[in-house]
N, C-alpha and C positions, 0 to 999 in steps of 0.2 A: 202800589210801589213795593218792590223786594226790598228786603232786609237790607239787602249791601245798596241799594238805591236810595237807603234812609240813612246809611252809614254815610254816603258821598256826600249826601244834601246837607246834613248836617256838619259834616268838614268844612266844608264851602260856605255857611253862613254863616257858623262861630267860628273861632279862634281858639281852639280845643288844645292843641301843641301849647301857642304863648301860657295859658290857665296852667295847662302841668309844667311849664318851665319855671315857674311862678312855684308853684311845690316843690320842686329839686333848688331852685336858690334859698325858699327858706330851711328848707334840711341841710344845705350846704352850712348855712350860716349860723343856724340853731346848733348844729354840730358840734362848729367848733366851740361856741358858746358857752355850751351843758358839759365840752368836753374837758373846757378850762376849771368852770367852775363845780363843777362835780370832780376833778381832782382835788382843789385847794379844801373840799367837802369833804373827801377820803383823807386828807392829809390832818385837817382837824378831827377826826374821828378816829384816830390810832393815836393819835399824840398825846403825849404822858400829862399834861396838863388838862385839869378837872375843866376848870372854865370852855375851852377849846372844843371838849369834847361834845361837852352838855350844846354848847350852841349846836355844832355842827348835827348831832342828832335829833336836835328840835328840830333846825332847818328842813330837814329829811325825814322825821316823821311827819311833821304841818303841810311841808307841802304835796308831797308822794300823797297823801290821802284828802286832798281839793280837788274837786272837778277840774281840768284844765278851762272845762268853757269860762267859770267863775274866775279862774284868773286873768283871764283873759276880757271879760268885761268889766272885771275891776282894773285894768290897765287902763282902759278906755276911758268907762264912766268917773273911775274915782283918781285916775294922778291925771289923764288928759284932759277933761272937763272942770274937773275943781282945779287944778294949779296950774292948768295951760304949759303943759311939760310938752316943747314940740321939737323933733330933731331936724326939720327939713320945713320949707314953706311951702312943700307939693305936699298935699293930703295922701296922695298914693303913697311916696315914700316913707311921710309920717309913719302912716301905718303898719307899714312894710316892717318898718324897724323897732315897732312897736311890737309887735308878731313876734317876731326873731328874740326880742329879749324874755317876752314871757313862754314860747317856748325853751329857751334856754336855760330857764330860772327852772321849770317844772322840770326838763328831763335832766337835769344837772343832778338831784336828788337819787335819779335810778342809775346814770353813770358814777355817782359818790359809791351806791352799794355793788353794782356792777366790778367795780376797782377792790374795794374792798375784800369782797368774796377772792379776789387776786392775791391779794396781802395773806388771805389766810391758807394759801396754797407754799407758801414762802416760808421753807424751814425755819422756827425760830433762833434756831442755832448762829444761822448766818446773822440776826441780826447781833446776837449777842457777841460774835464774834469782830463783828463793825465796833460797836463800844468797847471789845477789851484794847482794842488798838487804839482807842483815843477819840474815836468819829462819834459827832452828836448825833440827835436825833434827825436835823433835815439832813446835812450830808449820808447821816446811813440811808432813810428815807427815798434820796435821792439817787444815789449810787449801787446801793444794793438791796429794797425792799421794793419797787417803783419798775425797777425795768421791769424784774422776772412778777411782778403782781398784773403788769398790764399786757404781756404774753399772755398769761393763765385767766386774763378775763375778758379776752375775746370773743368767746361767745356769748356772755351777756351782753355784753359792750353793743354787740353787733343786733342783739334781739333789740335793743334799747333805741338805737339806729334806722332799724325797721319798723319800730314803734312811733319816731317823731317822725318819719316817711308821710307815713299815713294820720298822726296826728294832726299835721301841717292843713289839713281841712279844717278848722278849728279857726283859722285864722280866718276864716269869713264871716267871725262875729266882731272881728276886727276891721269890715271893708275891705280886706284883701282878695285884690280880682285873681282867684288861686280856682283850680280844679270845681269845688265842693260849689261853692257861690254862682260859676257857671250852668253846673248841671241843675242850679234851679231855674236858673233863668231860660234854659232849652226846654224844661218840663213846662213851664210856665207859657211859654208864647208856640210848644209846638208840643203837645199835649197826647197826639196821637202815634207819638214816635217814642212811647217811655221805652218800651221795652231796649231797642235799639240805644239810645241814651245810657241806661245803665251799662246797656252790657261794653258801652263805648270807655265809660270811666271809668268801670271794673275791671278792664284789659288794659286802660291808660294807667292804673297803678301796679298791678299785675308785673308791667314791662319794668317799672324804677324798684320795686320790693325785689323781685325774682335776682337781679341778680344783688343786689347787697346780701341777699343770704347765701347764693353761693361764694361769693367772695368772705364772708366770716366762716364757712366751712373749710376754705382754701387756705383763709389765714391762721386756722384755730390749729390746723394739721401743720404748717410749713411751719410757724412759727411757736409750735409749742415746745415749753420747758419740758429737757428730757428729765427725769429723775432717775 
């Protein structure tokens, strides 16, 4: 059997497309996730208050330096198993959403510094100029340190992006029937087709990576602060 003869066979027996659709909704959803809460991360780690600070760069140093697998079987093992924490009465979804939150906890950390690194592209002039007019710290925050910090961190933003892309395999220590959890089950029951298999998943992410980096090269140039 050719190569492309092992590619069809295996289209035709598994479900290869649903498994990577399954990757693109949890990066859709972890996205926005990491992207809420690694703001509110940024926003506690510039903020004039000691308390504020300290938390938010615990949060971000503890968890940036965890295995993602480890939080992610401590999602499972230690809040779903010991305190029966369940979102949905479908075990799929369960999980699903289970996935989604501990991705979003992990990369919310590298979106916080992602932003950050933005903040400090942001003349401080301007901010001082917010306060001599009367603006506290969120409204300047908001208004004038916030937009032009999240232009100027687009390209992390966007490596960060492409990071939880391919992280999102991860989530088959969760039971999530995603990409990574299939290609073992095709190595397993069809053994003599590896080669064909990887080179089928390595082009299945290949297609969803490629372009979110040219679209952050797109965005980093259209939408960058002139100085």
């Amino acid at each position: 059997m050719s190569f492309f003869d092992q590619l069809g066979a295996l289209l035709a027996k598994y479900d290869v497309v649903g498994a990577f659709w399954v990757n693109v909704q949890l990066t859709f959803w972890a996205a926005i996730g990491s992207f809420v809460l690694g703001s509110v991360l940024a926003l506690m780690r510039i903020s004039p208050v000691p308390s504020l600070r300290f938390v938010g760069t615990a949060y971000v140093n503890a968890v940036r330096n965890t295995p993602l697998t480890i939080l992610m079987t401590l999602a499972l093992l230690g809040v779903w198993t010991q305190f029966q924490l369940s979102f949905s009465t479908s075990f799929e979804t369960n999980f699903f959403v289970y996935a989604v939150i501990v991705l979003s906890i992990y990369h919310a950390s590298f979106v916080c510094e992602a932003i950050r690194s933005g903040v400090n592209t942001v003349p401080t002039g301007q901010a001082e100029a917010a306060r001599a007019i009367g603006l506290g710290f969120f409204p300047t925050a908001r208004h004038v340190i916030f937009p032009q910090a999240l232009r100027g961190s687009i390209t992390p933003l966007g490596n960060t992006l492409i990071a939880l892309a391919k992280n999102t395999t991860v989530a088959s220590v969760a039971s999530v029937a995603e990409s990574s959890g299939l290609m073992k089950t095709m190595i397993e029951f069809d053994p003599n087709m590896v080669l064909a298999i990887f080179l089928m998943f390595a082009l299945g992410f290949v297609v969803i990576v490629v372009p979110l980096g040219v679209l952050t090269t797109w965005s980093s140039r259209k939408l960058a602060v002139k100085r």
